[in-house]
N, C-alpha and C positions, 0 to 999 in steps of 0.2 A: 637790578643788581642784587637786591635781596634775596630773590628768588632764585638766582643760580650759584649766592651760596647756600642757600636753604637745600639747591637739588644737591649740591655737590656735597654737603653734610650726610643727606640722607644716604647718598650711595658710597661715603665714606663708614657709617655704622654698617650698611649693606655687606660692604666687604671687608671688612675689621672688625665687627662681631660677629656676622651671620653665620660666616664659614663651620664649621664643624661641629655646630650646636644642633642641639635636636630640646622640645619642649612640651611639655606635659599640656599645659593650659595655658592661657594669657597672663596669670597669676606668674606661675614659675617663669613665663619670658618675662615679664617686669623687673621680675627679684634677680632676673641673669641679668638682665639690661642694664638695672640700679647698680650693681656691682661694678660690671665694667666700665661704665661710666665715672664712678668713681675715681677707678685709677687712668683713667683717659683723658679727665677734665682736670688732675692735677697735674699734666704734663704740660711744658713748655709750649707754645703753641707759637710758629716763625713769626706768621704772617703778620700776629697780635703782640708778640713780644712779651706775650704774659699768659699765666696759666689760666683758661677759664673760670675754675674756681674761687680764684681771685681778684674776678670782675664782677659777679654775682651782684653783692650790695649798689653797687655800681647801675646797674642795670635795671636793679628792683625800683631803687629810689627814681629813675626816670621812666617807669609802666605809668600806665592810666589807672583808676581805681577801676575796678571790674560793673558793671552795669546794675543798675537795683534789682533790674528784670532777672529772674532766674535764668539760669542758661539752657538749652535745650542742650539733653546728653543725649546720648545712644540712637535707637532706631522706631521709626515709627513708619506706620502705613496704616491707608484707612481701605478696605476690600470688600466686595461683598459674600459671605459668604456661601459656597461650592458646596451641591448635596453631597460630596464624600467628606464635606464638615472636617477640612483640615485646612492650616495655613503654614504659605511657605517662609524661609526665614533662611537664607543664603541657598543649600540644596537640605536642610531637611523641613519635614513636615512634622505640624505640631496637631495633634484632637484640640476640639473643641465642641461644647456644651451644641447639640445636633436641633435643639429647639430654637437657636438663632440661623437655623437654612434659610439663605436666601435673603437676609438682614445683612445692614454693613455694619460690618466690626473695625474696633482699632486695635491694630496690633502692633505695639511697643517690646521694645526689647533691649538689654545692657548686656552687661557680659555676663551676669548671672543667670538671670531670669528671661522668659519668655510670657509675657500676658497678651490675653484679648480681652475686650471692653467690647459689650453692646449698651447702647442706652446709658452708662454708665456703671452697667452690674459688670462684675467679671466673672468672664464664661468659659475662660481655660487660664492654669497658671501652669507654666513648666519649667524644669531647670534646662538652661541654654546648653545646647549639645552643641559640640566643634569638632567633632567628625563631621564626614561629608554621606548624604545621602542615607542618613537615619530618618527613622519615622519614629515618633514620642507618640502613645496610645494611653487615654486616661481611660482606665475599665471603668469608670462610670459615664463617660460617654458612649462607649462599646453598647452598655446595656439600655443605656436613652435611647440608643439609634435602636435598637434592637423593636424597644417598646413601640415607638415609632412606626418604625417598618410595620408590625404587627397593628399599628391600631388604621393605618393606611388599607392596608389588605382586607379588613371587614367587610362586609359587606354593610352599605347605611343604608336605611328605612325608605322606602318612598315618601315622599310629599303628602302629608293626611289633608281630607278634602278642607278648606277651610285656612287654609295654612296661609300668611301670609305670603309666601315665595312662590304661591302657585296662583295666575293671576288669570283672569277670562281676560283672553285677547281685547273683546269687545270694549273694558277698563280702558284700552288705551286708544282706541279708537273716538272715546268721548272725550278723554284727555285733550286731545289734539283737535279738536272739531271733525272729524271725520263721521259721524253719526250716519250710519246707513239704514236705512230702513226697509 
């Protein structure tokens, strides 16, 4: 029962505030929201025989006290991170620090901000974008990658005789008892 007043609530604000509003950020829908609620929660209500905001106190005094445990807010996901070293977050993509490729990261997210966490260091921070299908690029990732790509391309050194990575087969053949003579 609670639940299809809970849905018929929802699609009561749906069609009695939605309609002909347009909103900048989650912020401004708040401040439009707080408002009209205001004058929405002092009005008559049939079914309660009392205005909302008159039940308030009412209502507080029989809540639970809230949990000691903090609460988990907003968004998280744990990924690994993709050589094009970006993470997604509804439809945009966020940089991130290009020396954690191929590491799992955490990425957390509110409505402000956008972080990723490797290991516990943070390796991208960005302000949370609410358009669709933006890319957020930190130019100091651009130029890590950049370095990267460059230090990848090199050509590296052969193996110097003596080196321990260079091993006479034979080494492993005594390992194992295989001794041929």
């Amino acid at each position: 029962m609670a639940r299809v007043r809970l849905e018929r609530r929802n699609g009561w604000f749906e069609t009695s505030f939605m309609p002909g509003r347009s909103f900048r950020s989650p912020d401004d829908f708040n401040d439009q929201f707080t408002d009209w609620l205001d004058k929405a929660d002092a009005r008559v209500v049939r079914t309660i025989k009392a205005a909302p905001v008159d039940l308030v106190q009412a209502d507080r005094a029989a809540m639970l006290p809230l949990p000691p445990v903090p609460l988990h807010l907003g968004w998280r996901n744990k990924i690994r991170l993709g050589r094009d070293y970006y993470v997604r977050l509804d439809t945009n993509d966020y940089s991130v620090d290009p020396t954690v490729i191929g590491r799992m990261v955490d990425v957390s997210a509110d409505l402000d901000r956008v972080r990723v966490h490797c290991e516990g260091r943070v390796v991208a921070e960005h302000p949370r974008v609410w358009a669709r299908g933006t890319t957020v690029t930190d130019p100091v990732h651009v130029e890590t990658a950049a370095w990267l790509r460059k230090q990848f391309q090199q050509p590296r050194p052969a193996a110097a005789a003596g080196d321990d990575l260079a091993r006479d087969l034979s080494d492993y053949d005594r390992a194992f008892g295989l001794e041929v003579n």
